[in-house]
Structure formats: structure tokens, C-alpha cells
Rosetta silent file (secondary structure, phi, psi, omega in degrees, C-alpha in Angstrom):
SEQUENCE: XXXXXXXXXXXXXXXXXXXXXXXXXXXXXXXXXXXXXXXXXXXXXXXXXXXXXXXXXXXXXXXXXXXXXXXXXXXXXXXXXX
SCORE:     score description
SCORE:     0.000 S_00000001
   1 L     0.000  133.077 -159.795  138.861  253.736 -108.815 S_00000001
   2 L   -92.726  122.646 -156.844  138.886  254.046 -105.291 S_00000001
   3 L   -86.177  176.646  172.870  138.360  250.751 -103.052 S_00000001
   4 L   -83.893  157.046 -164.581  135.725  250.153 -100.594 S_00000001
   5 L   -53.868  156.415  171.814  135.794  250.793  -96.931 S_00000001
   6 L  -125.369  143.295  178.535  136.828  247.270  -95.198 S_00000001
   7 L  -116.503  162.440 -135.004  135.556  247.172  -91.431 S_00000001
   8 L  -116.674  -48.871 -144.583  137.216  245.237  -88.727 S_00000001
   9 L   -54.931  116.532  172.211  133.903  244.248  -87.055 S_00000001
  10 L  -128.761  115.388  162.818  133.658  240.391  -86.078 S_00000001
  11 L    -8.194  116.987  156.710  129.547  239.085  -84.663 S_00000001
  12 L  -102.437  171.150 -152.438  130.116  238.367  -80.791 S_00000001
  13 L  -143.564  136.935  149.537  127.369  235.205  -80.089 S_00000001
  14 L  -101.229  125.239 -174.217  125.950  234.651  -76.107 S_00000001
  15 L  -112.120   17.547  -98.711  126.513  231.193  -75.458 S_00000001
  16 L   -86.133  -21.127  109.477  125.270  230.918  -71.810 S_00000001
  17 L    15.465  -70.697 -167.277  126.549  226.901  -72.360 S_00000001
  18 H   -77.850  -49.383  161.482  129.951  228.074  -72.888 S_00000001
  19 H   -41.901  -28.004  175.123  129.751  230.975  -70.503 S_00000001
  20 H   -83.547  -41.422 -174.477  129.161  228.167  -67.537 S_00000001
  21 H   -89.041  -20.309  169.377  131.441  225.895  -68.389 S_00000001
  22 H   -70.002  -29.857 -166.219  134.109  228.959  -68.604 S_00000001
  23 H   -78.513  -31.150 -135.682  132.975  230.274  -65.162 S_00000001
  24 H   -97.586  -70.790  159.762  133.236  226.792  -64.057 S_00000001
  25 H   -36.456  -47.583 -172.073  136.561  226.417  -65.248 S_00000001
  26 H   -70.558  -63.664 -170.485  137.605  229.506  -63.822 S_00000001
  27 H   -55.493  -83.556  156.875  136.287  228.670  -60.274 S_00000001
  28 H    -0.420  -52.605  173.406  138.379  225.331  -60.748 S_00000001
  29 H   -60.488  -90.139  168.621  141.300  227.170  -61.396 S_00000001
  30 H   -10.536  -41.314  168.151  140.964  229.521  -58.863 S_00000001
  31 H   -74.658  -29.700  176.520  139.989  227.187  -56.234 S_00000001
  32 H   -78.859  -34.357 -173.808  143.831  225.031  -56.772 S_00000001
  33 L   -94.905    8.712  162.055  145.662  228.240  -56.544 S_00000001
  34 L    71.572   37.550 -166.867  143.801  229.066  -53.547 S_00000001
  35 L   -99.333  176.393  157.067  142.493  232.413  -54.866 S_00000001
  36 L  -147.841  114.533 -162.866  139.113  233.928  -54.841 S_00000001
  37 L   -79.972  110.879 -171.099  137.454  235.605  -57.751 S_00000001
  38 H   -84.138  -47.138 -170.217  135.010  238.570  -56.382 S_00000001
  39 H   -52.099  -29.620 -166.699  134.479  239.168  -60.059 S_00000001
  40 H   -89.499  -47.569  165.105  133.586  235.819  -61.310 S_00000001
  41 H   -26.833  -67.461 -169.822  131.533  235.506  -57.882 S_00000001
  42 H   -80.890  -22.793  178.922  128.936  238.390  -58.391 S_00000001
  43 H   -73.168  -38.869  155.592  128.487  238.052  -62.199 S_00000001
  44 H   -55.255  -53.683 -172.172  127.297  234.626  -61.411 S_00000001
  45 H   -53.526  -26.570  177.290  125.476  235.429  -58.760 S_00000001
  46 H   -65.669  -58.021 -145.814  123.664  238.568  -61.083 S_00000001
  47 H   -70.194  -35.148 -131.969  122.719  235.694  -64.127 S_00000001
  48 H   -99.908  -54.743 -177.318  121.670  233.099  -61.232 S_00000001
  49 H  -108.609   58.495  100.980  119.447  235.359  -59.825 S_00000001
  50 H   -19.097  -49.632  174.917  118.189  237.181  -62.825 S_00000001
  51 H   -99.359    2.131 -179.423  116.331  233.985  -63.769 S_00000001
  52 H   -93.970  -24.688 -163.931  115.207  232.946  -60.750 S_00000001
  53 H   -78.727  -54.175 -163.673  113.714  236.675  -60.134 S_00000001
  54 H   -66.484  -38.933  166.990  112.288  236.785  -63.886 S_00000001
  55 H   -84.368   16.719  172.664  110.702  233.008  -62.865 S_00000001
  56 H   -96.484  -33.040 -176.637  108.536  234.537  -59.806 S_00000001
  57 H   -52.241  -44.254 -163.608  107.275  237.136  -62.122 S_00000001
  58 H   -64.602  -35.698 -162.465  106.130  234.749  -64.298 S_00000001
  59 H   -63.793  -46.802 -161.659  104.725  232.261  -61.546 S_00000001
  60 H   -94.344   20.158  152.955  102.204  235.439  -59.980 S_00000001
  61 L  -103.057   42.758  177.796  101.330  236.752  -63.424 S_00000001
  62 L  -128.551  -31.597  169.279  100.118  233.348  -64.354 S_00000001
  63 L   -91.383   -0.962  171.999   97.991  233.083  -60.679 S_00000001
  64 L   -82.544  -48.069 -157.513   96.771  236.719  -61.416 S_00000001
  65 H   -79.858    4.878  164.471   95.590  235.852  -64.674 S_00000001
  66 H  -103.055  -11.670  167.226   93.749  232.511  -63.187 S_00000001
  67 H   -77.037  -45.625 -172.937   92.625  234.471  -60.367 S_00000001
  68 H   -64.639  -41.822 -171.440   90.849  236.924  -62.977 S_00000001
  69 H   -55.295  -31.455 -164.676   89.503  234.202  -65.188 S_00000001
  70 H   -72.716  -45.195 -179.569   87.858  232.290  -62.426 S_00000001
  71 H   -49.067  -30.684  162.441   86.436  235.639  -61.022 S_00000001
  72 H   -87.757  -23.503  172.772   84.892  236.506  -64.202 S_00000001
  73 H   -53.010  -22.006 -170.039   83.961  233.364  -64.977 S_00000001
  74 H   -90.607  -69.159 -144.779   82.131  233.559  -61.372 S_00000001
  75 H   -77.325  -22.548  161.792   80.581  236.948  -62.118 S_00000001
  76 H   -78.946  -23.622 -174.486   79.087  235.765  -65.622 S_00000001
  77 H   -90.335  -22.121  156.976   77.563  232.787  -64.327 S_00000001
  78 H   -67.972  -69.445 -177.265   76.062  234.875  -61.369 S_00000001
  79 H   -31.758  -59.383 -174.259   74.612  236.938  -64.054 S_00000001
  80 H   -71.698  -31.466  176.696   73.361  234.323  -66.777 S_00000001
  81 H  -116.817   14.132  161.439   71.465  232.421  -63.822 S_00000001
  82 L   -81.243    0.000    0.000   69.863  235.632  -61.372 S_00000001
């Protein structure tokens, strides 16, 4: 009887913990041997501002949606007492 396939495949995990403190590390290094890492540079700089871009979205679609409530909230209460 003929065995079953066996795969290779081993789960990669995002650790963005471990990912900091390796970048970290790296920059450490890198900085004693008087080198300078373009690579290590811009992929932080992509993560760094990735969340700071992703928290302005959040900041105006949290004053749009408090701009609309008050606005309807204005325009029913104009209604309910004309």
C-alpha cells in the first residue's frame, strides 16, 4: 500500500514584538560597524507609517460620523418642535 504524500510546509507567525526588537538589533549592529542599512531603513519607515496613516483614517471617520449624528440629531429636533 502506497504511503501518503508528506509536505515540507512549516506555519510562518507575524510577531511585530520580535520583528522590532530584530530591526533594533540590526540597527545596533549596523550602527558599530559603521554601515547603513537602506533596506532595514525603508521597511521601517513603510510599518511606522502604515499605522500612523491607518490612525488619521480612523480619527476623521470617527469626526464624520459625530458630525452626522449631531446634524441629524439637529434636523429631528427642528422637526419634532416646528
Amino acid at each position: 500500500m502506497p504511503k501518503a504524500k508528506q509536505y515540507g510546509y512549516k506555519p510562518v507567525f507575524y510577531d511585530p514584538e520580535k520583528e522590532e526588537l530584530e530591526q533594533r538589533s540590526m540597527q545596533d549592529h549596523t550602527k558599530t560597524n559603521n554601515e547603513y542599512s537602506y533596506k532595514e531603513h525603508i521597511k521601517g519607515s513603510f510599518q511606522k507609517n502604515k499605522s500612523k496613516a491607518r490612525n488619521a483614517d480612523i480619527r476623521k471617520a470617527n469626526i464624520r460620523l459625530i458630525v452626522i449624528i449631531v446634524g441629524l440629531t439637529a434636523l429631528a429636533l427642528f422637526f419634532l418642535f416646528s
